[in-house]
C-alpha positions as CSV (number, residue, x, y, z in Angstrom):
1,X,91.4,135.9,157.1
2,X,89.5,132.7,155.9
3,X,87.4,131.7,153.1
4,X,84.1,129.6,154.1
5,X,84.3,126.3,152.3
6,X,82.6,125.6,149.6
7,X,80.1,122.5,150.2
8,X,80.7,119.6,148.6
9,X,78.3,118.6,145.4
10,X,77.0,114.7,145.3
11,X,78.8,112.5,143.2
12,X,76.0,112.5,140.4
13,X,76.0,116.2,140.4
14,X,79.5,116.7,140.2
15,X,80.9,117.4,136.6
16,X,82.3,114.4,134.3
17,X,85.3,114.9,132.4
18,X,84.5,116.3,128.4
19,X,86.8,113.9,127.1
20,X,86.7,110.5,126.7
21,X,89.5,108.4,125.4
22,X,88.4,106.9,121.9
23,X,89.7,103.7,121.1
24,X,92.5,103.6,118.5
25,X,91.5,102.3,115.1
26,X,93.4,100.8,113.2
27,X,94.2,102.6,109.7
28,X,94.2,100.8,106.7
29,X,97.6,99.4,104.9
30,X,99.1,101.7,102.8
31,X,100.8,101.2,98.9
32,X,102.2,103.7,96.8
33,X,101.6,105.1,93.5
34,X,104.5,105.7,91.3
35,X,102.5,107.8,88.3
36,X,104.4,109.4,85.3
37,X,103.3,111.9,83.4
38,X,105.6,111.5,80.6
39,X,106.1,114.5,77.9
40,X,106.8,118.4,79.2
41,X,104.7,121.6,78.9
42,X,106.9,122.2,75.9
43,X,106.1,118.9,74.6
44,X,102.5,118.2,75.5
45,X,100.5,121.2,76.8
46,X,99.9,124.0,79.1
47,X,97.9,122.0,81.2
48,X,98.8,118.7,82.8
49,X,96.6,115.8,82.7
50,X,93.7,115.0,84.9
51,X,93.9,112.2,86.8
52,X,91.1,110.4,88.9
53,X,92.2,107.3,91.3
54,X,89.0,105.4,91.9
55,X,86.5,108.5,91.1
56,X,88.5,111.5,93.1
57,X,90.8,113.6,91.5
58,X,94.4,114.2,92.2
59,X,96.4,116.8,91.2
60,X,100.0,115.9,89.3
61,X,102.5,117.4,87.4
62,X,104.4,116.6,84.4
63,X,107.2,114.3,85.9
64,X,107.2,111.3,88.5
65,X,104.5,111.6,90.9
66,X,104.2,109.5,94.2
67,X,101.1,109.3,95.3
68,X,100.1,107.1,98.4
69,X,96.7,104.9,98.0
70,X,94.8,102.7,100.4
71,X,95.9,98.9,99.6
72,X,93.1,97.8,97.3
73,X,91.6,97.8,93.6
74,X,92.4,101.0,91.9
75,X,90.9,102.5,89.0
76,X,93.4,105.0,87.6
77,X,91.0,107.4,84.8
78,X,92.9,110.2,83.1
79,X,92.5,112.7,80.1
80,X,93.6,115.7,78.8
81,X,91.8,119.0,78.1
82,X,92.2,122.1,75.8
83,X,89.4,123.1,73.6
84,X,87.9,119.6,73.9
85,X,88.6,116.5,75.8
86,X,91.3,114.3,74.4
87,X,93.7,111.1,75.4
88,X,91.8,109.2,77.7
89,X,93.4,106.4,79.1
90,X,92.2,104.2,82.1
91,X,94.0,101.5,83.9
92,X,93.3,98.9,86.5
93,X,95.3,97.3,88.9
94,X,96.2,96.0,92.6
95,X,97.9,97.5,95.0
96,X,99.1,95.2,97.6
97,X,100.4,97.0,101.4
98,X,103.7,98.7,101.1
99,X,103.9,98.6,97.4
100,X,104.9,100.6,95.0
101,X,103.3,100.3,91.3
102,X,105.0,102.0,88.9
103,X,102.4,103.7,85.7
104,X,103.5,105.6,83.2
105,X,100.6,107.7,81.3
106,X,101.4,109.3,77.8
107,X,99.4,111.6,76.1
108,X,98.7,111.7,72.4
109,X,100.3,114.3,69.8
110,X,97.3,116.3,69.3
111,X,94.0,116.8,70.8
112,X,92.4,114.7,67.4
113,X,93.5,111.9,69.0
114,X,91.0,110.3,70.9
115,X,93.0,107.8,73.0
116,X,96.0,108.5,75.7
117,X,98.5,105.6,75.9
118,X,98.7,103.9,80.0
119,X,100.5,101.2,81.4
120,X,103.6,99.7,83.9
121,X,106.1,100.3,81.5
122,X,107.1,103.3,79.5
123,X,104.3,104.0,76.3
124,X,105.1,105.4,73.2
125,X,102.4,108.9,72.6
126,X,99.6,108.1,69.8
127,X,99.0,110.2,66.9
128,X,102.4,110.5,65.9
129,X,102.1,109.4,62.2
130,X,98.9,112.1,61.8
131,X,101.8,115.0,63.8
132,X,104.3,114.6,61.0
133,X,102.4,114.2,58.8
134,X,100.8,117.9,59.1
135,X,104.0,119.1,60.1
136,X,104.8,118.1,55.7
137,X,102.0,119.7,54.7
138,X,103.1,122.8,56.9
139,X,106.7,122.4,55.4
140,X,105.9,122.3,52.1
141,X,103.1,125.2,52.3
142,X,106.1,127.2,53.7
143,X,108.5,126.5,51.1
144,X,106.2,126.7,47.9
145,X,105.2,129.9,49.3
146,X,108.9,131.5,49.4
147,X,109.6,130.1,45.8
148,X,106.6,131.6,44.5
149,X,107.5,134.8,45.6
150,X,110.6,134.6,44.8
151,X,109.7,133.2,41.3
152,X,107.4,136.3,40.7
């Protein structure tokens, strides 16, 4: 048994491949990001920083965290948040292609403190002479408290 042939359509009629090869672009160099949050949820908060590279957030954790950035300016922008928001810090810098830039980001001892501490090297946290001393008027709330019940 044969099949009649199907006729032949004319070249403008027959169908055009849907894909079309799109020329290769070339992505942009790449650096790194070597951000640390320094402290611990047991030593700073619950919540980790927020950190914005040039306007967009990324998340982190508490820690070392490598992030890989388009070669460029970057504007690093973070804070921290609990019942108000605290320790901002911003930073500006260069990344050149295949780079790594080390920033180290510290928050302050308590939300009262306006300001975060930033920069390439390890920071020491703000607010620390405010932190001990409330932790002295805690201390000796404490303790006058136990003599005078003990003296009554």
């Amino acid at each position: 048994m044969s099949y009649p042939q199907q006729p032949q359509q004319p070249p403008q009629f027959q169908q055009q491949p849907q894909f079309q090869q799109q020329p290769q672009q070339a992505q942009p160099p790449m650096g790194m990001l070597n951000l640390t949050i320094q402290g611990s949820v047991m030593t700073s908060s619950f919540i980790p920083p927020t950190v914005h590279l040039n306007g967009y957030p990324v998340r982190v954790k508490y820690g070392r965290n490598d992030i890989p950035v388009f070669a460029g300016p970057l504007h690093i922008d973070v804070h921290c948040q609990w019942m108000r928001t605290f320790g901002r810090a911003a930073l500006d810098c260069t990344i050149q292609p295949n780079q790594a830039v080390p920033v180290f980001y510290a928050s302050p001892m308590h939300q009262f403190a306006n300001e975060g501490s930033i920069g390439h090297s390890k920071v020491k946290r703000k607010g620390m002479g405010f932190f001990i001393g409330l932790m002295a008027v805690i201390a000796v709330g404490v303790i006058l408290s136990i003599v005078g019940a003990v003296l009554s």
